[in-house]
VOZAMAR-592751 format. One record per residue (C-alpha): residue number from 1; residue in one letter; x, y, z. Coordinates in Angstrom, 1 decimal. Example, Ala and Ser with C-alpha at 12.3 -4.5 7.8 and 13.67 -1.06 7.14 Angstrom:
(1,A,(12.3,-4.5,7.8)),
(2,S,(13.7,-1.1,7.1)),
end
This chain:
(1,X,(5.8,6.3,18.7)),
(2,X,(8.1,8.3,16.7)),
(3,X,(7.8,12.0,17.0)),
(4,X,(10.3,12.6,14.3)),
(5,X,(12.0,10.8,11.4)),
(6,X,(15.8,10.6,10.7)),
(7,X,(16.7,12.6,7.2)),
(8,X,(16.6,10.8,4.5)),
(9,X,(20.2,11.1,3.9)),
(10,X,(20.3,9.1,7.4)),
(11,X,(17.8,6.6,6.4)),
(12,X,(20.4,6.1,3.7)),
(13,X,(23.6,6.0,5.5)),
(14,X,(21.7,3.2,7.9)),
(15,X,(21.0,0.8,5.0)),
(16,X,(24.7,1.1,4.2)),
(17,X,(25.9,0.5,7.8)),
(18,X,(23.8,-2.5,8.0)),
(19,X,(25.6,-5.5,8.8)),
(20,X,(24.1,-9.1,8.0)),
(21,X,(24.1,-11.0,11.6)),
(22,X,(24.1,-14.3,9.3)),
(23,X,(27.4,-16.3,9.8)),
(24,X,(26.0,-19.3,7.2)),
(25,X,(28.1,-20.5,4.5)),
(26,X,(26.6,-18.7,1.4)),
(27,X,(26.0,-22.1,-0.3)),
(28,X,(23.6,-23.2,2.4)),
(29,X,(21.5,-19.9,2.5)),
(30,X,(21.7,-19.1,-0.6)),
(31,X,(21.8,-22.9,-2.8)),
(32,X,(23.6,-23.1,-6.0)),
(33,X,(19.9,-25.0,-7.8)),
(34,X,(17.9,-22.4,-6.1)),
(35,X,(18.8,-19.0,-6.5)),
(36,X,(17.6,-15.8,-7.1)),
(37,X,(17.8,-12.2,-6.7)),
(38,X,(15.4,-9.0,-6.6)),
(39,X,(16.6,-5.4,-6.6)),
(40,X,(15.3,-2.7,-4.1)),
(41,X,(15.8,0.4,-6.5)),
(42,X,(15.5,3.6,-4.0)),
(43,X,(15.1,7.1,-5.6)),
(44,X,(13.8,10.5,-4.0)),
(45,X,(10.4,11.1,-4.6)),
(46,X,(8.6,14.3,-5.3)),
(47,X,(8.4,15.1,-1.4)),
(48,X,(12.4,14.0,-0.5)),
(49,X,(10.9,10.5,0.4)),
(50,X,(13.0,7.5,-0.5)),
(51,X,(10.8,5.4,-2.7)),
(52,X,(10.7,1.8,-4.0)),
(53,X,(10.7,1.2,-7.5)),
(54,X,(7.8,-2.0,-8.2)),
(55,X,(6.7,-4.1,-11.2)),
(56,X,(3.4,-5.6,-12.1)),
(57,X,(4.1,-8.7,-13.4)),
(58,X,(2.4,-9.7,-16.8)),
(59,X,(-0.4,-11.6,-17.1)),
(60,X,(1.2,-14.1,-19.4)),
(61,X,(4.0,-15.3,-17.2)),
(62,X,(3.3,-18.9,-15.8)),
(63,X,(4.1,-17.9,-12.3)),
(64,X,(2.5,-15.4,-10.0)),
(65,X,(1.0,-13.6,-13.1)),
(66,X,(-0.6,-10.3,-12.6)),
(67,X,(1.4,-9.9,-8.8)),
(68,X,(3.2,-6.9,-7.7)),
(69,X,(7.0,-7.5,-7.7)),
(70,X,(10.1,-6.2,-6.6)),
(71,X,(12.4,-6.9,-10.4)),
(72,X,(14.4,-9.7,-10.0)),
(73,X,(14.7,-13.6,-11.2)),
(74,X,(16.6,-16.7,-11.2)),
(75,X,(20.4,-16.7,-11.5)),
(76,X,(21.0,-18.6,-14.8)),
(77,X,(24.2,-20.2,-13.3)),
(78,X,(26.4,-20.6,-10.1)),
(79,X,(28.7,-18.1,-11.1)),
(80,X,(26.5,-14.8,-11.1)),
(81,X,(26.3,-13.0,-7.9)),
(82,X,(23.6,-11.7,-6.4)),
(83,X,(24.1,-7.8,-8.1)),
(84,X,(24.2,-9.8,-11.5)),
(85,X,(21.4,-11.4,-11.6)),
(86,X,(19.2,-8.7,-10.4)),
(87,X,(21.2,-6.0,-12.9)),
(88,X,(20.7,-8.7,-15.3)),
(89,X,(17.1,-9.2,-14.4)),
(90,X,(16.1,-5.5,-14.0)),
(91,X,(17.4,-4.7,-17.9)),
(92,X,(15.4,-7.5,-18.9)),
(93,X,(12.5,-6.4,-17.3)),
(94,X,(12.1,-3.1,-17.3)),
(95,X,(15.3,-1.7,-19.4)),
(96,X,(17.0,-0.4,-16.7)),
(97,X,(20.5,-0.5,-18.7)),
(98,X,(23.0,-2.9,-18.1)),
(99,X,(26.2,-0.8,-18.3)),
(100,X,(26.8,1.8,-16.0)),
(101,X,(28.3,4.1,-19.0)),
(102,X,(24.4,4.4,-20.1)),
(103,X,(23.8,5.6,-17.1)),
(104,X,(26.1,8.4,-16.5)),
(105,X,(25.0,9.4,-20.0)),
(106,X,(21.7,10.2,-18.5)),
(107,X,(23.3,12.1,-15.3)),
(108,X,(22.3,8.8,-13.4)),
(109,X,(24.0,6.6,-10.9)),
(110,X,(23.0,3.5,-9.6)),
(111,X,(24.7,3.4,-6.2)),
(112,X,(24.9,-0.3,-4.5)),
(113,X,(24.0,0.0,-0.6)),
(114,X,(24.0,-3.1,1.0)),
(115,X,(22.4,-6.4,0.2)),
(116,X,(20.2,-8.2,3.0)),
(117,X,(19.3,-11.8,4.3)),
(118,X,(18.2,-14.4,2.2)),
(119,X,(14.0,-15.0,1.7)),
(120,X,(12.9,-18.3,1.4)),
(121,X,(9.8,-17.9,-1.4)),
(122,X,(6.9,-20.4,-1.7)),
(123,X,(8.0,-22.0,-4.2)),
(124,X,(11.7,-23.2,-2.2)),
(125,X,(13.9,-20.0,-4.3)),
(126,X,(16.2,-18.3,-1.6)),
(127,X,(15.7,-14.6,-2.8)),
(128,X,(18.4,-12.6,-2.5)),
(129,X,(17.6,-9.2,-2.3)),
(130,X,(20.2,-6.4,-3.9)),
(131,X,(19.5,-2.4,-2.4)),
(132,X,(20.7,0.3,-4.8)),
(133,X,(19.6,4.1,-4.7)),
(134,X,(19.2,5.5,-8.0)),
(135,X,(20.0,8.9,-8.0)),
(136,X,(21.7,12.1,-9.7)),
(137,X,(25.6,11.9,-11.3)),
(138,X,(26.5,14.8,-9.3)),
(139,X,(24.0,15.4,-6.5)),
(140,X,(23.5,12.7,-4.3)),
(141,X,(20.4,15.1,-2.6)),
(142,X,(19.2,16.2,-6.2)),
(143,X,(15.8,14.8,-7.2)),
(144,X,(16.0,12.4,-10.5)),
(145,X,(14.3,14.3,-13.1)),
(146,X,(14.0,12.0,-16.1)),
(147,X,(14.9,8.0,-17.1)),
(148,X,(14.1,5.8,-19.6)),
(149,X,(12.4,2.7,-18.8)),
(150,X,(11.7,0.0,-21.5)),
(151,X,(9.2,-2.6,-20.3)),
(152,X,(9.1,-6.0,-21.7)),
(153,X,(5.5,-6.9,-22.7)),
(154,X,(6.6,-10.2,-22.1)),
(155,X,(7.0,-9.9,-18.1)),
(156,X,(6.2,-6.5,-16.9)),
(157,X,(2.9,-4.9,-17.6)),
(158,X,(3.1,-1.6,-15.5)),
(159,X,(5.7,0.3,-13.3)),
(160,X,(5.2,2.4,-10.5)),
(161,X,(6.7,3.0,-6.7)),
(162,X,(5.7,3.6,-3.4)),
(163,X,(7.1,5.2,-0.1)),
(164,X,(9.8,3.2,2.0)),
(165,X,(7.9,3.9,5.3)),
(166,X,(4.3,3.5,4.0)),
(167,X,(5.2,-0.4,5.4)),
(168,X,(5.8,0.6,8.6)),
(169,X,(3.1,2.3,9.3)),
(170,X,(0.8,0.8,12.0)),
(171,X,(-2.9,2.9,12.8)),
(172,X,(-3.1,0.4,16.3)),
(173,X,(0.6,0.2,17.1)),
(174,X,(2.5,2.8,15.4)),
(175,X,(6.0,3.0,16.9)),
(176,X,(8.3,4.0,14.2)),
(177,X,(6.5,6.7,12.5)),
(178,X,(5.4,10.2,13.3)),
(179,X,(1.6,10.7,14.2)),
(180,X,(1.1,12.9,11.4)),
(181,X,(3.0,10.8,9.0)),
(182,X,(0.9,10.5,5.8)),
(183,X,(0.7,7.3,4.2)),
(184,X,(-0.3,6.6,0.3)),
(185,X,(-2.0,3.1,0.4)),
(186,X,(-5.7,3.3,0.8)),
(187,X,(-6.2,0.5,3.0)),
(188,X,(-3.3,-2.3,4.5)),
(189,X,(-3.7,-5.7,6.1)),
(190,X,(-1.3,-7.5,8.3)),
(191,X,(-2.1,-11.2,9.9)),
(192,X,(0.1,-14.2,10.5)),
(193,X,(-0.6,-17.9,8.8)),
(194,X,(0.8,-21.2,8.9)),
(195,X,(2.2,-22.8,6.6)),
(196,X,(3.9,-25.6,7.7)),
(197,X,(3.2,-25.4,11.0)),
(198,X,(5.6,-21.8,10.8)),
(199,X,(3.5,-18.4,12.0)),
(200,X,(4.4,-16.1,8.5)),
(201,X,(3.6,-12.9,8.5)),
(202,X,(1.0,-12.1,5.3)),
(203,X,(1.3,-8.3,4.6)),
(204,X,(-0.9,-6.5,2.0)),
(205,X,(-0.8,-2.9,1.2)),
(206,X,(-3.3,-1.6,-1.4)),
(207,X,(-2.6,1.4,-3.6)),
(208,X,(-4.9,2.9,-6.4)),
(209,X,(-3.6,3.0,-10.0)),
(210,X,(-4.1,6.9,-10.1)),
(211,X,(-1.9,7.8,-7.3)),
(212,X,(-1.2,11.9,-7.4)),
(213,X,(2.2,11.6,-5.7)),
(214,X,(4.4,9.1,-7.9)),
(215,X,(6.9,10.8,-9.6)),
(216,X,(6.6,12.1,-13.5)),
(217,X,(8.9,9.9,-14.9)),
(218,X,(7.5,6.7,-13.7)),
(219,X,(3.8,8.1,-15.0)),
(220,X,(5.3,8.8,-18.5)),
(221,X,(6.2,5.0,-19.2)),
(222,X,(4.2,3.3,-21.3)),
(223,X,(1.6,1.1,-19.0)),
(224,X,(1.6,-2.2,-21.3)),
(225,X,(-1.7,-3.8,-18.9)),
(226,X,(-5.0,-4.2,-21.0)),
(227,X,(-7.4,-5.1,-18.6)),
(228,X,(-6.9,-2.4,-15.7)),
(229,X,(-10.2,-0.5,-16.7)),
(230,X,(-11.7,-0.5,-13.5)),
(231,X,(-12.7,2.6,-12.3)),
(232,X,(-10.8,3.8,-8.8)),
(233,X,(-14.4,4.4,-7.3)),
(234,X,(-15.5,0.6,-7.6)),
(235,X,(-12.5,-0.2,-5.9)),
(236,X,(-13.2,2.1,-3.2)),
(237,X,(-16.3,0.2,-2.7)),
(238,X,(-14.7,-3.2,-2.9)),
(239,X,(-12.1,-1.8,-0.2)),
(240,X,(-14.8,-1.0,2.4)),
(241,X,(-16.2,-4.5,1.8)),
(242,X,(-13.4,-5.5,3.8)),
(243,X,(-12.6,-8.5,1.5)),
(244,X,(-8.8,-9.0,0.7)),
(245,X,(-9.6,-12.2,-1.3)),
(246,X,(-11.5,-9.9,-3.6)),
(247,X,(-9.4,-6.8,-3.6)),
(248,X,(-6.6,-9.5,-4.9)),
(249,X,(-8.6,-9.8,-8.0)),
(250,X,(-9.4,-5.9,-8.6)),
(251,X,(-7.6,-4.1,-11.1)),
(252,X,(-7.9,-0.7,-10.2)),
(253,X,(-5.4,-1.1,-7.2)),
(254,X,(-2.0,-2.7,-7.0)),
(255,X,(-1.6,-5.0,-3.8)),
(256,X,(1.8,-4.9,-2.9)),
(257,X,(1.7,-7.9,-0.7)),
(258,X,(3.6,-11.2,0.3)),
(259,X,(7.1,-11.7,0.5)),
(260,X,(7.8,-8.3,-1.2)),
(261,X,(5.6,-6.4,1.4)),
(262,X,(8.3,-8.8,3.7)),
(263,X,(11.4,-7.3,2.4)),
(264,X,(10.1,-3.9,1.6)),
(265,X,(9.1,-4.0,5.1)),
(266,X,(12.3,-4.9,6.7)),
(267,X,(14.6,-2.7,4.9)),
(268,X,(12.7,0.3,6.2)),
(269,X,(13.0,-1.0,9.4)),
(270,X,(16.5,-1.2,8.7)),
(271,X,(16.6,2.6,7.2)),
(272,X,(15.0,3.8,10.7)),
(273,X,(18.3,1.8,12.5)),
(274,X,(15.0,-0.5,14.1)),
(275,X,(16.3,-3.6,12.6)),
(276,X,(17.1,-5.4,15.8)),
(277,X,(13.3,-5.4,16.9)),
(278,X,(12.7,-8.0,14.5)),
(279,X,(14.3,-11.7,13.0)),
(280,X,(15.1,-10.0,9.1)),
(281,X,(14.8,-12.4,6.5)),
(282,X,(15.0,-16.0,6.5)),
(283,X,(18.8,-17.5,6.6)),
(284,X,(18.7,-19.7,9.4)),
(285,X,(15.4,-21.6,7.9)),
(286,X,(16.8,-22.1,4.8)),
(287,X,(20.1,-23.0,6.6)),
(288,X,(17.9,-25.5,8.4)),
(289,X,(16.4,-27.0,4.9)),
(290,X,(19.5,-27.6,3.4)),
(291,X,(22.1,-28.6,5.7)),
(292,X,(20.0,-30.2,8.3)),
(293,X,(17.1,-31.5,5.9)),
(294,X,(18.6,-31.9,2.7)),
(295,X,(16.1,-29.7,1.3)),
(296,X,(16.3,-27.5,-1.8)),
(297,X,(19.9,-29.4,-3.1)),
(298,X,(18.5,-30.0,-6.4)),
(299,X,(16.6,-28.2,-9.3)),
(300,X,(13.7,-30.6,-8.9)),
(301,X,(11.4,-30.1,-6.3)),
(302,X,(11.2,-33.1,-3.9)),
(303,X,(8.5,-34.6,-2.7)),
(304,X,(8.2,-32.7,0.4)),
(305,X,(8.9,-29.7,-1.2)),
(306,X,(6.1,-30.2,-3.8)),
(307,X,(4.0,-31.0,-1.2)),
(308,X,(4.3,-27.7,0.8)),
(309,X,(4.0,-25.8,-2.5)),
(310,X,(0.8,-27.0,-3.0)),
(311,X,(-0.3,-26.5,0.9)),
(312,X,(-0.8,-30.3,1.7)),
(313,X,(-1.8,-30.5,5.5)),
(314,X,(0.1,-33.9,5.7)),
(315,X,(3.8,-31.6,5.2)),
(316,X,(5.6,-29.4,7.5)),
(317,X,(8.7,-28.1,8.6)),
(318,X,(9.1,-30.7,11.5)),
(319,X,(9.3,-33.3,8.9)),
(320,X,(12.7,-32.4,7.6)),
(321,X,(14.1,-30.0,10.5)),
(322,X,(15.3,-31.5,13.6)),
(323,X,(12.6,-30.9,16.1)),
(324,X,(14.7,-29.1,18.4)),
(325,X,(15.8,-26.8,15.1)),
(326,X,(12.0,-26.5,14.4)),
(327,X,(11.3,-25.1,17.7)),
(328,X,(13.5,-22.4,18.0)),
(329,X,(12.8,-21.4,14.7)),
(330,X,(9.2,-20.9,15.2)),
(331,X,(10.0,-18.7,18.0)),
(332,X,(12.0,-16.6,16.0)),
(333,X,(9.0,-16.3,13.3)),
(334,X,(7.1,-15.5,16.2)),
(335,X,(8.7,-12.1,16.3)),
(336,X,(8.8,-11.0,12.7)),
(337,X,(6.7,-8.2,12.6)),
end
């Protein structure tokens, strides 16, 4: 266990040191038919914490409606790099402008860090994800005091942000944080399933909608969700029910879960200089997919693929990965925390 944290200005300067251990040809990790990017927007929060900026994604959209997201889409060709797509898909999303001039017209910066590894998501994208720290023209250290945020009714419905290290923090098997290190989610989950015959990791973090520590300016933009009238005190009593399949369906927490509990996760290892405790991200399987399996080449799913979308027992890994591939990669899954 931790008895103290690194500054924040160190947990800062780590992300930016970090090197990706990945020697893959970016066209094998990262296909041209399957990519996308999110963007890990870090700003200091009312305490000095870093923070993660998070979407909830409108109920309207076809895909993984009403889910807690990190901003971020599909490149629209093979030309965009990762930083495009997730600028791109950020100002579409949530109005976070586009040129930097807009920006510094506000006092603002939005400072690039470091990207990561590749994520492979359930529907075969490799995610890409893009870390920038938004913070003050002049003062790197000086709290942001305003921005304006534009949501798109059409794919965001509310914006909020939670602590980097809230997802490292462990009650049984805290190693990384202080004892006394006070966490904002009201009740977290963490168990592995297989899909595919691969141990993932399934994180969930719950947070209530009312949460007296997020920062002004993220409170002041306009929530654009309808339905999220349930009171924080049901979903208290939901919470000590225990049921995660339930609390996925309340509306008076957001469940920061799945693959972006994964990356969030990782990157604050990474900010704590702990990366090398634990395989980050997922390069070499999607390495293994496309230049050993001839997996995710085209913009059409394939068979398999369709079939491990859509959990089929009869499809796994081992189909399509050469077995002695297969094997060391679910011992590296083994030791993602």
């Amino acid at each position: 266990m931790s008895s103290c944290l690194p500054s924040t200005a160190q947990l800062l300067q780590n992300i930016r040191k970090y090197t990706l251990s990945s020697k893959h040809p970016i066209n094998s990790i990262w296909p041209p038919h399957r990519r996308s990017a999110v963007m890990i927007i870090l700003f200091y929060g009312n305490r000095g914490e870093l923070r993660v900026l998070l979407t909830k994604r409108s109920r309207n959209l076809r895909a993984f409606s009403g889910h807690v997201s990190l901003p971020g889409g599909k490149a629209d060709d093979m030309i965009e790099s990762p930083l495009e797509v997730a600028r791109r898909e950020c100002f579409e999303e949530i109005g976070l402008p586009l040129d930097d001039k807009e920006l510094t017209e506000q006092g603002l910066k939005l400072e690039v860090l470091n990207t990561l590894p590749c994520y492979l998501s359930r529907t075969f994208l490799s995610v890409k994800p893009v870390v920038c720290f938004l913070r003050d023209l002049q003062d790197e250290a000086a709290k942001i005091n305003s921005i304006k945020f534009n949501l798109n009714p059409g794919e965001t419905s509310s914006i909020f942000s939670v602590p980097l290290l809230d997802l490292l923090y462990d009650k049984k098997r805290n190693e990384h944080l202080p004892k006394d290190y006070r966490h904002e989610f009201i009740k977290r989950t963490n168990v592995k399933y297989s899909w595919g015959l691969i141990p993932w990791p399934l994180k969930h973090y719950f947070y209530p909608n009312v949460n007296e520590h997020e920062i002004l300016w993220l409170d002041e933009v306009v929530d654009l969700s309808s339905d999220e009238d349930l009171t924080f005190s049901n979903s208290e009593t939901s919470l000590k029910e225990g049921n995660v399949n339930k609390l996925k369906d309340i509306d008076g927490i957001k469940d920061v879960w799945g693959l972006t509990a994964q990356i969030i996760h990782d990157l604050a290892l990474i900010s704590i200089d702990k990366a090398e405790t634990a395989t980050i991200g997922n390069d070499n399987l999607i390495y293994g997919l496309t230049e050993l399996g001839g997996q995710m080449l085209q913009r059409k799913r394939s068979e398999w693929e369709s079939g491990m979308i859509d959990g089929e027992n009869r499809f796994d890994y081992s189909q399509v990965i050469p077995r002695y591939y297969f094997t060391k990669l679910v011992k590296d899954f083994k030791s993602v925390l």
